[in-house]
N, C-alpha and C positions, 0 to 999 in steps of 0.2 A: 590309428584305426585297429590295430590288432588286439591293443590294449583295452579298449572298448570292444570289440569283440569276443576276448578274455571274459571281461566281465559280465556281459549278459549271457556268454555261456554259464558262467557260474550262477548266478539269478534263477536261470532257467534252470539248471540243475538241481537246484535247494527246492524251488517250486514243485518241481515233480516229487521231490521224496517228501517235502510236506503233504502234496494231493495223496501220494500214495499211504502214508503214515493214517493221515485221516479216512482217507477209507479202510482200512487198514481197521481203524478203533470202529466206526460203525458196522464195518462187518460183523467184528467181534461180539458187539451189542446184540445184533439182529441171530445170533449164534451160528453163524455161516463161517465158523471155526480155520475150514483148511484156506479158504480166501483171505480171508485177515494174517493169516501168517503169512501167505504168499506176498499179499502186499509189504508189509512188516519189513521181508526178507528183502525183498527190491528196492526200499526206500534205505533199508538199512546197508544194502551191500554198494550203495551210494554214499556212504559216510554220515548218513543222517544219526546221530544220536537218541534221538527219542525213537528213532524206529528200533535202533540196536539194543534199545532195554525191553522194547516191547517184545520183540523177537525172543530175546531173553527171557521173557516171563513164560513165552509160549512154551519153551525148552523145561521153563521147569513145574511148567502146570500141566504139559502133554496138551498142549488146546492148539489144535490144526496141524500138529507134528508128535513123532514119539516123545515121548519124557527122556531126558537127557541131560546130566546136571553137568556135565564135564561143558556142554555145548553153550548152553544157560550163560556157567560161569564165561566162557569167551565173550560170548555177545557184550556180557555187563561188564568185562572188565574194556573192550573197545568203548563203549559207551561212557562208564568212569572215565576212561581216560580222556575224553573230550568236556569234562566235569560235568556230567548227569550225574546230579546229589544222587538220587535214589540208586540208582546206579551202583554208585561210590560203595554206599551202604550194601546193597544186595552183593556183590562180591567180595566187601571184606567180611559179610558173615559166612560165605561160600567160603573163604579159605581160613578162616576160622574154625570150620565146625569139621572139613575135609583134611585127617591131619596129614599133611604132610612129608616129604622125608625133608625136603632142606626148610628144615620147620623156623627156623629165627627170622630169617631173609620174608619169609610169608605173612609169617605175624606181622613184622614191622612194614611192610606193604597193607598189609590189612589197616592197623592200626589208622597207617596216612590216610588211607580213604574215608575209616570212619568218621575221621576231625574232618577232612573237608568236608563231608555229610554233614555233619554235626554242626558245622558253622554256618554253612548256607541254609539251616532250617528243618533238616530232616528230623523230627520228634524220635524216630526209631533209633536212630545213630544216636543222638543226645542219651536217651535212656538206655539203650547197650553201654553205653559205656563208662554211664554214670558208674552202673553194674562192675562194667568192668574191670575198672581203676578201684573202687571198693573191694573186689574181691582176688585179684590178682596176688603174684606169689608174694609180691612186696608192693602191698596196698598204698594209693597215693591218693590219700584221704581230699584231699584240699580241691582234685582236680576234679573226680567223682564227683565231689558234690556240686563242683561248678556244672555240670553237664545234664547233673539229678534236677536243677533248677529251673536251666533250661527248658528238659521236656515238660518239667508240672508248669512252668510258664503257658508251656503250647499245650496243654489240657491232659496229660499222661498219668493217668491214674495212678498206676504202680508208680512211676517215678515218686510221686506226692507221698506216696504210702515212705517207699526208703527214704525220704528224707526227714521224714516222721523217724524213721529206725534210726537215724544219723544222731537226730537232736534226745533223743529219749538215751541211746548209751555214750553220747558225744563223739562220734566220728568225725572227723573234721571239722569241727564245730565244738562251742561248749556246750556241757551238758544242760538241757533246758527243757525239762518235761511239758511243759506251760504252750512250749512251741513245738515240740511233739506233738500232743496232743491237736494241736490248731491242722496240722500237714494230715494228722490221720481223720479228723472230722472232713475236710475236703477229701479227702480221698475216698472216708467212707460212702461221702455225699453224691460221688460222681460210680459210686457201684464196685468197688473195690472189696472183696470179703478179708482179706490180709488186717487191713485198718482197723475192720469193726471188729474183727475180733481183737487188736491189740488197746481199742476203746475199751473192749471190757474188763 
């Protein structure tokens, strides 16, 4: 009995930060700004994850609360840690762009997040880092462009465009202008200025 009682306290607990979460996003919609965060915050300080990024976006957009990136980054990094891709993503470019003092420990915490992002589907995290591994101090040709592929798979304009840049000077890849050219015509197709002008 207790143990069934356990659990439909827990049931009942998820439910309420779900109802609260969803109200929560239509408040938002309907621009009734400080309610949606209020909600947000109550479903989130209940362990909800999607409440805890939502929260999160509030903190760094100032929408129902002051703008507060220190605040942001907590919410998302609670929320990454329960694996909310987007999440994952949004704090490890918070501690990416925020440098640091114990800077290696941060990065490589960054890092981890972006590759779970990047695996579970986030097009942003694939294309960061396609970037990233491309242009870091000791570039890791092979991985970048695994990640560059990814995002022009899920529609990324710019990624399509570097990969275009990859096969025209042989980055990770051999050299193959033919197939250059192919990555910078989609890219120029999907509204990319980078492409069109490396098409001319």
């Amino acid at each position: 009995l207790e143990e069934a009682a356990f659990q439909l306290q827990q049931i009942f607990r998820i439910d309420i930060s779900i109802a609260l979460n969803i109200l929560g996003i239509e408040s938002m919609r309907a621009g009734h700004y400080r309610i949606a965060y209020t909600c947000f915050k109550l479903a989130a300080d209940r362990g909800y994850s999607k409440a805890q990024f939502n929260v999160g976006l509030c903190y760094e957009h100032g929408r129902g609360t002051e703008k507060d990136l220190e605040k942001a980054a907590f919410y998302y990094y609670r929320a990454a840690s329960s694996c909310h891709p987007m999440a994952q993503y949004r704090y490890a470019r918070y501690l990416l762009c925020h440098r640091p003092e114990n800077e290696w420990d941060r990065h490589q915490k960054a890092v981890t997040f972006l590759e779970q992002a990047a695996m579970a589907g986030v097009t942003e995290a694939q294309a960061y880092l396609g970037v990233f591994y491309m242009r870091g101090l000791q570039p890791k040709e092979k991985r970048g462009l695994k990640y560059l592929l990814l995002a022009a798979k899920n529609g990324d304009a710019q990624s399509r465009y570097h990969l275009g840049v990859c096969y025209e000077k042989g980055l990770g890849v051999q050299q193959n202008v033919a197939e250059a050219m192919r990555h910078y015509r989609q890219s120029a197709a999907a509204g990319n200025r980078n492409a069109r002008e490396r098409l001319r």
